[in-house]
Structures are given as structure tokens and as C-alpha cells.
VOGU-3710 file (C-alpha; in Angstrom, 3 decimals, decimal comma):
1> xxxxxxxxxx> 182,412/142,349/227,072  184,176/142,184/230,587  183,780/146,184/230,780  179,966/146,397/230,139  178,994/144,022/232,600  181,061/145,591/235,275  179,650/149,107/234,754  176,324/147,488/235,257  177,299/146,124/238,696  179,211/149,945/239,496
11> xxxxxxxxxx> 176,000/151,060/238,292  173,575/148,417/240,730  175,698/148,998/243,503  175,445/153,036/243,099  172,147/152,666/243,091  171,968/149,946/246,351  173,350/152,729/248,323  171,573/155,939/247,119  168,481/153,744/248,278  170,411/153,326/251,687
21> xxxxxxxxxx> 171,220/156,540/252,241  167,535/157,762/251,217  165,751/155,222/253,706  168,679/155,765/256,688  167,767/159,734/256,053  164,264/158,865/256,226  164,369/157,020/259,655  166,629/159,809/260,771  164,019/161,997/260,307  161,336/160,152/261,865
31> xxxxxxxxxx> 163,206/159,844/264,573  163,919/163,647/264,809  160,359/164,552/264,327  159,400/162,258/266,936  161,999/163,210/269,622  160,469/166,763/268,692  156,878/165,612/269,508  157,695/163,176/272,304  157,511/166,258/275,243  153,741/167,585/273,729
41> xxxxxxxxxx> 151,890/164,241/273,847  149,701/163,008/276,570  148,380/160,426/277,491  144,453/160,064/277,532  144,432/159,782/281,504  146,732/162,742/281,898  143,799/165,154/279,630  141,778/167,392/282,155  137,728/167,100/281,404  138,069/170,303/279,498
51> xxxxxxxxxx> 140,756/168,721/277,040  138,927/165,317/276,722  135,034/167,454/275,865  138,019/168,964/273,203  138,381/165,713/271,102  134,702/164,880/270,124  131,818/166,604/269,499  128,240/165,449/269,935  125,419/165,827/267,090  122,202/166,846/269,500
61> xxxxxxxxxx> 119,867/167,473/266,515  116,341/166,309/266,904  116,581/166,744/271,047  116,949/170,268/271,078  115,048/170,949/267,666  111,428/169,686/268,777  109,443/171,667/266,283  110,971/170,369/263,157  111,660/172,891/260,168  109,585/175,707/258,497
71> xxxxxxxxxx> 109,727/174,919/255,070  107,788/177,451/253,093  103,908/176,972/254,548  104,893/173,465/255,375  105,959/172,362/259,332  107,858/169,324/259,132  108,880/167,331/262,425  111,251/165,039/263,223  108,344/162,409/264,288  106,875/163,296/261,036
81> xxxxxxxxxx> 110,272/162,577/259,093  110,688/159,131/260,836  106,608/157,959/260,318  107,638/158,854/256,385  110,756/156,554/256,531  108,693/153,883/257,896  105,685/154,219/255,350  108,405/153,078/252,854  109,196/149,403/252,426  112,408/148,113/253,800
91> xxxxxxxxxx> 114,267/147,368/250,990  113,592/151,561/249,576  114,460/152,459/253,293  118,013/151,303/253,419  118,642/152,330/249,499  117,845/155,174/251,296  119,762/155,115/254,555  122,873/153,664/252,577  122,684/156,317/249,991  122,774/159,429/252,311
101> xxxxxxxxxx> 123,536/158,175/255,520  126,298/155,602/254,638  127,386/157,867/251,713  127,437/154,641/249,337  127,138/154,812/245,468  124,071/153,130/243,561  127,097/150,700/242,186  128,475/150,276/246,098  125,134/149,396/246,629  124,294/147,416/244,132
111> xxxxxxxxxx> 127,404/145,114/245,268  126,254/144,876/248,566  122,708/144,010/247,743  123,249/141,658/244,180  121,239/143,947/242,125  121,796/145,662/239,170  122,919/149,301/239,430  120,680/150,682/237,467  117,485/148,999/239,667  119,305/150,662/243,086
121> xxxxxxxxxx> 118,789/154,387/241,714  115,257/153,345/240,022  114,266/152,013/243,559  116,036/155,183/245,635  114,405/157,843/243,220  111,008/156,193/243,360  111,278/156,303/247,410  112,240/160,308/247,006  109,728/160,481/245,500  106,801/158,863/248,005
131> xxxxxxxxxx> 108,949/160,506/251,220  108,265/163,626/249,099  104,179/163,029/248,720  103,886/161,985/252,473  105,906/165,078/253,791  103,461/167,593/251,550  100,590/165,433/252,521  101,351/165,362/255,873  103,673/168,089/257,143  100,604/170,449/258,374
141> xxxx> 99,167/167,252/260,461  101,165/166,388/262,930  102,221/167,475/266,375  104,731/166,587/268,812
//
């Protein structure tokens, strides 16, 4: 009985220091890899104008785009989009913003607002389906 519970220990300690060895590798290599990277940062203050315009990127849709879209025989504008948003009611407007603009799920949703899932995508399809009749009704109406 003496035997068995030493090879266990042999066995525990074996293992104790192939997980020792892995993590001191692993910091090694951190290490490395930083020391490696350490010359090609910069700091944001050291970035010339050109470099900082680099990191980000602005979404100018809707200023540069004044006439809308072509769709078909239809002209839709932006003004036009936003006046159909607001002829919904609020709580069908932010199904709808949180839906594709938050890129939440009717059951994220439904979470967030204590209703059942199942009312979220009743609610979300029914406001499709008003932006839808406003845009056709509309889309030949207005001007910017």
C-alpha cells in the first residue's frame, strides 16, 4: 500500500512541474514577443495627422447623399426615412432601432424590455410593415 500512494505523489509532482515549465515558457514568450514589438509602438502624441486620420474612419452618409435612393420608380430621402420612423410609435421605433441598429435579438430584447419574445418580433414585423406603406405612399412626395 506504501508503493501506490507514493507513485501518486511522483505522479502529482510530475505533473506540478510540467505545469511550471508550460506557464515559465509561456511568460518567456510574452516577454520575447513583446521585446520584439517594444521598438514599433508609438505613442498616440508621437502619430503625425496622417497616421492618427489612419485609425478611424468616419460614416458621412446622409450629408453627402442629399437625394436619397432610386429605388425602382420610387425616390426615397433621408428626411423622408426619418418622418417614417417618427410616424411609428415609440415603443415599434426602438424594437426597431435595437433590432438593426443595436444588432439585438427579439429574445435580447425581450430581456431588456420584460416582454415576451414572441410579442418583440410581432411588434417589429408589424412596424416593417407600416415604414413599408409610408415609404410607397410617400417616397414620390417629398423634397429636400
Amino acid at each position: 500500500m506504501i508503493a501506490p500512494n507514493r507513485t501518486e505523489r511522483q505522479i502529482r509532482c510530475a505533473f506540478n512541474a510540467f505545469c511550471k515549465r508550460v506557464l515559465k515558457n509561456a511568460a518567456i514568450d510574452i516577454y520575447k514577443e513583446r521585446k520584439r514589438q517594444r521598438p514599433e509602438e508609438k505613442t498616440f502624441s508621437d502619430l503625425t495627422p496622417y497616421e492618427a486620420n489612419q485609425l478611424y474612419s468616419v460614416d458621412n452618409y446622409g450629408e453627402g447623399n442629399k437625394e436619397g435612393f432610386q429605388i425602382v420608380d420610387k425616390k426615397i430621402t433621408t428626411k423622408l426615412l426619418a418622418e417614417a420612423m417618427h410616424s411609428l410609435s415609440e415603443e415599434k421605433r426602438n424594437l426597431v432601432l435595437l433590432y438593426y441598429f443595436l444588432h439585438l435579438s427579439d429574445e435580447e430584447i425581450s430581456q431588456r424590455l420584460n416582454v415576451p419574445r414572441r410579442t418583440v418580433h410581432y411588434r417589429r414585423t408589424s412596424a416593417l410593415k407600416r415604414l413599408k406603406r409610408f415609404l410607397e405612399e410617400h417616397a414620390n412626395e417629398w423634397d429636400e
